[in-house]
C-alpha positions in Angstrom: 0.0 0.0 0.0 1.4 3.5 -1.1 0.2 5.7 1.8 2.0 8.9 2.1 0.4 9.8 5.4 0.3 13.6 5.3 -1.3 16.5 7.8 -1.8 20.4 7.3 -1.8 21.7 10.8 -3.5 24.7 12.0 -0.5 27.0 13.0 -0.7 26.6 16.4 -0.8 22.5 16.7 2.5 20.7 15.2 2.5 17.2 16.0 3.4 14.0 14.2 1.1 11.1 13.7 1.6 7.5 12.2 0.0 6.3 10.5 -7.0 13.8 1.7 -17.5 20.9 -12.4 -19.7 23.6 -13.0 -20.1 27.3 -13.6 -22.9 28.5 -11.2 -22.2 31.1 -8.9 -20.5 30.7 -5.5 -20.7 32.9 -2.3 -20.4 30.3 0.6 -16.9 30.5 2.6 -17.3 27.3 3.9 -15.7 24.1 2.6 -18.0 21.3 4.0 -18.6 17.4 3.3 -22.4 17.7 3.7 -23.8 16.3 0.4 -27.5 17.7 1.7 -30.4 15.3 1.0 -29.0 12.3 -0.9 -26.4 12.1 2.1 -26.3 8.4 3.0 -25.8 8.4 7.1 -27.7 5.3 7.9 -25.0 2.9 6.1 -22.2 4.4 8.1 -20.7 2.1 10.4 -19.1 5.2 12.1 -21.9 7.9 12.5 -19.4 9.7 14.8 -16.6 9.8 12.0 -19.9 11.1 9.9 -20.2 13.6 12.0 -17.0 14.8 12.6 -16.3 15.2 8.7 -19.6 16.6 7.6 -17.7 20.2 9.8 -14.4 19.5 7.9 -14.1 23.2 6.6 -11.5 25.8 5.7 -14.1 28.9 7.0 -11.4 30.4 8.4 -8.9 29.9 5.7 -10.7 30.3 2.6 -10.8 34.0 1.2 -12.6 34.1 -1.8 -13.1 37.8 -2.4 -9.4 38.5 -2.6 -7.7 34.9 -3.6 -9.6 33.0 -5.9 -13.4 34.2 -6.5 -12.3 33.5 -10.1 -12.5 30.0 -9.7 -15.7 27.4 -9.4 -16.5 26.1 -6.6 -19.5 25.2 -4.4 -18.5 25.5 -0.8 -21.8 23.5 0.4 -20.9 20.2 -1.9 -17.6 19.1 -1.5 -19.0 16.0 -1.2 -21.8 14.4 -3.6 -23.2 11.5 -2.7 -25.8 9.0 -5.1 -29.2 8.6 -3.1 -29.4 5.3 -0.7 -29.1 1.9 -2.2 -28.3 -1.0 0.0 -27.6 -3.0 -2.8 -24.8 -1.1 -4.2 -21.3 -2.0 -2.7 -20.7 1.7 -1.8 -24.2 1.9 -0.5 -24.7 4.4 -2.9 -26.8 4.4 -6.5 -24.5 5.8 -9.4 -24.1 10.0 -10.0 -24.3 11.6 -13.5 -20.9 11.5 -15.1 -19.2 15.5 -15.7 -17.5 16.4 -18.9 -14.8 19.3 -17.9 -13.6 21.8 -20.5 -10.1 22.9 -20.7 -9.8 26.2 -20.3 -6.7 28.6 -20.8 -4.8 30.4 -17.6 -6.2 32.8 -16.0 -5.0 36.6 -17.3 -5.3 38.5 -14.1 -2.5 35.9 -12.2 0.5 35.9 -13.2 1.9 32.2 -13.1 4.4 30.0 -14.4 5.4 26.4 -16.4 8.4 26.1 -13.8 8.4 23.2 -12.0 7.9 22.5 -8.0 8.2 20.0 -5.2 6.6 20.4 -2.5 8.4 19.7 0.4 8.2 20.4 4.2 9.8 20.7 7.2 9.5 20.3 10.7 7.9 22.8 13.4 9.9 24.8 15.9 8.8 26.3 19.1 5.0 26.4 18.1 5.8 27.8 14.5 5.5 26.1 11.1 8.7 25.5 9.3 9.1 28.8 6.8 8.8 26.2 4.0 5.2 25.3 4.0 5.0 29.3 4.9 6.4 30.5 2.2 4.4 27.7 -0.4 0.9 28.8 1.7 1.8 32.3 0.0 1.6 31.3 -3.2 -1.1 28.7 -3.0 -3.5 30.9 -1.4 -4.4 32.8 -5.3 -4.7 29.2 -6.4 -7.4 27.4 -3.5 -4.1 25.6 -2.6 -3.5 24.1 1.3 -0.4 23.3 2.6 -1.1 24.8 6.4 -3.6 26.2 7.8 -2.6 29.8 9.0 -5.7 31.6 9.7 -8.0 29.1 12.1 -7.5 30.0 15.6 -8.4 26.4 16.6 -5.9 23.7 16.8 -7.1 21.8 14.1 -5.4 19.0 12.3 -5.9 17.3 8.8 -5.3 13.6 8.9 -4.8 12.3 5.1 -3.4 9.5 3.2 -2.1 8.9 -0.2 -3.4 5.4 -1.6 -2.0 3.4 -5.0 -1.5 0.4 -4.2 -2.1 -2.3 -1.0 0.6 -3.6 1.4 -0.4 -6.0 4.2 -3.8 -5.5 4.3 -2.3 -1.9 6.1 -5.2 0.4 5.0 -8.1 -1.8 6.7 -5.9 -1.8 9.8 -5.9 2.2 9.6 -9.5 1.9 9.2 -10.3 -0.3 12.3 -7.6 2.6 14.4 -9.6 5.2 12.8 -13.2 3.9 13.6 -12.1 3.1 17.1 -10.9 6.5 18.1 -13.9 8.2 15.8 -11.2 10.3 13.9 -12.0 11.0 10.2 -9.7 11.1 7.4 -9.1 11.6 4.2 -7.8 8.8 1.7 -6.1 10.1 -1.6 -7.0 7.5 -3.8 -5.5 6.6 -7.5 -7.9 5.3 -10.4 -6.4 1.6 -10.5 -6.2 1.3 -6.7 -10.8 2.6 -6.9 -11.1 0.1 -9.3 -9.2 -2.8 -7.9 -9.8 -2.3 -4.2 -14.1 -2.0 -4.4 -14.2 -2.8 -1.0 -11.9 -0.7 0.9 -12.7 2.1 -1.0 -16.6 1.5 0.0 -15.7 0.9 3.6 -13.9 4.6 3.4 -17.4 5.8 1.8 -19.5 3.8 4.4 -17.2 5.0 7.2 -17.6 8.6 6.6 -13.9 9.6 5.4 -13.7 11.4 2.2 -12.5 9.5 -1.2 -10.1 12.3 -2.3 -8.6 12.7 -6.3 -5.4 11.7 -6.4 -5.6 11.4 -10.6 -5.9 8.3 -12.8 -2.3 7.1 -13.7 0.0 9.3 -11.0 2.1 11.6 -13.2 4.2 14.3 -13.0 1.8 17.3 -13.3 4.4 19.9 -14.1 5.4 17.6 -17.0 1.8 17.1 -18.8 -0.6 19.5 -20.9 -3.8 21.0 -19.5 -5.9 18.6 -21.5 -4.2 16.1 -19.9 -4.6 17.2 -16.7 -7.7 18.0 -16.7 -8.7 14.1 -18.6 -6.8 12.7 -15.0 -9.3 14.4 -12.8 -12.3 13.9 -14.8 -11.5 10.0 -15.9 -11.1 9.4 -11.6 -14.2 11.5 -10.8 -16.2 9.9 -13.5 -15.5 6.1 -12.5 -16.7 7.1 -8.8 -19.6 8.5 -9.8 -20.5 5.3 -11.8 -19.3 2.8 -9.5 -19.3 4.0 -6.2 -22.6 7.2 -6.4 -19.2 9.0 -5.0 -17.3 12.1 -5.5 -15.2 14.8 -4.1 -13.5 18.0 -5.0 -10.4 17.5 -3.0 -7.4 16.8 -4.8 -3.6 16.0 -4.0 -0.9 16.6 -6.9 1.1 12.3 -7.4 4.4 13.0 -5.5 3.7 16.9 -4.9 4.6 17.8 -8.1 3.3 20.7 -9.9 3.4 24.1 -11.9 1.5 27.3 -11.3 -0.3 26.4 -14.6 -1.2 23.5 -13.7 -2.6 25.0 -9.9 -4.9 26.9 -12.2 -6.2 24.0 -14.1 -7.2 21.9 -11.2 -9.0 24.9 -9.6 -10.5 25.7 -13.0 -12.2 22.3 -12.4 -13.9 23.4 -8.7 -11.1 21.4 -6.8 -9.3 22.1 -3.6 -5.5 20.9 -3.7 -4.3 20.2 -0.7 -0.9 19.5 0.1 0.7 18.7 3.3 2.7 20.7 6.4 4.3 17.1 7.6 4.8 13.4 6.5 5.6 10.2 7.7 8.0 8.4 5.0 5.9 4.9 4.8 6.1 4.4 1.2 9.4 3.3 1.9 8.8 -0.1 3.3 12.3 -1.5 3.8 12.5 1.5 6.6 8.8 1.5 8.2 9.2 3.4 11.4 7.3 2.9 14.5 
């Protein structure tokens, strides 16, 4: 199992835990997982972890009149669920597929085809490392999250990048999860939805959000807009058929990525969010802990 296991921490909490389109008009500040009345609570084994991530929001990070008003997105529907169908896997009957045009970069940003990295480092005396400061800078014109510097709450984002199983590892994170009622966010690739139907309808089931993590994994500072935007929408499109499932949270394959390319993805009505610290398990010749 490829799990980067990744948080964004409100400024004021650092710690580190082993182990996330349309054109109508938008005005709400709050980025919630509350899919309104087709949400399917019953099914949930873990109404608490329900709960918890239906208030998942960035209410007092998002600023959409100076940042990004430009860009789509529906602050009440981060989540869309099918309505209720105990015969579906998922628990959920099949969404209406989306066809996403590819639109050129914005002209009122100024932004780039140079590639980045993200990267991180570690906290100091309270204080984020001036890396994922000085990234949260820049990604604030583009609906981009690599820390959370404007909640006053200690909050922390628990999120894990998924391509592949190892050890039956991510149904042991599940059973931790459900046992200490702490939601989370599974980055998931399209060949690990398709081939792992039922741990990606346990996340569903469980309450966690199935985040974007793009069909095949590439570099996205080394592919076209078309391309990018044909990841995203291929991913969305087979959990929307398969699982009545979809999100608008997205994380760039191995945090790599180009101003360009920032703009595409929030061109689309996504939220990329990257991550303030990491534990290194994708390595598993050095599993720590």
């Amino acid at each position: 199992m490829k799990k980067i296991v990744c948080m964004i921490l409100a400024a004021s909490l650092f710690l580190l835990c082993a182990c996330t389109g349309n054109n109508k008009e938008y005005d709400k500040r709050e980025i919630i997982t509350d899919p309104g009345s087709t949400e399917n609570t019953s099914l949930t084994g873990s109404p608490e972890i329900e709960e918890l991530t239906k208030h998942i929001n960035f209410s007092t990070v998002v600023d959409t009149e100076n940042n990004f008003s430009g860009y789509p997105v529906d602050f009440g529907n981060m989540v869309i669920k099918g309505k209720e169908d105990p015969s579906a896997l998922s628990g959920l009957s099949p969404l209406p597929t989306v066809d996403y045009n590819v639109t050129e970069k914005r002209s009122d940003i100024a932004m780039s085809d140079e590639k980045f990295s993200h990267s991180h480092g570690p906290a100091s005396d309270g204080k984020p490392h001036h890396t994922v400061v000085d990234f949260q800078k820049n990604f604030d014109k583009f609906r981009a999250y690599t820390l959370d510097m404007k909640s006053e709450k200690k909050v922390l984002y628990l999120t894990f990048d998924c391509g592949y199983e190892y050890e039956n590892l991510t149904a042991s994170v599940l059973d931790t999860l459900k046992e200490k009622k702490v939601p989370a966010t599974f980055f998931c690739t399209l060949d690990h939805i398709k081939k792992e139907t039922e741990i990606i309808s346990r996340i569903i089931k469980e309450g966690h959000i199935v985040g974007n993590h793009s069909a095949t994994h590439p570099s996205f500072a080394e592919i076209s807009r078309e391309q990018i935007i044909n990841e995203l929408e291929e991913t969305e499109n087979y959990l929307r058929e398969n699982y009545g499932y979809a999100s608008k949270f997205f994380r760039f394959p191995a945090g790599e990525y180009t101003e360009s390319a920032l703009d595409a993805v929030a061109s689309m009505g996504y939220v990329s969010v990257f991550w303030s610290v990491a534990y290194n398990d994708w390595n598993v010749d050095k599993i720590q802990g």
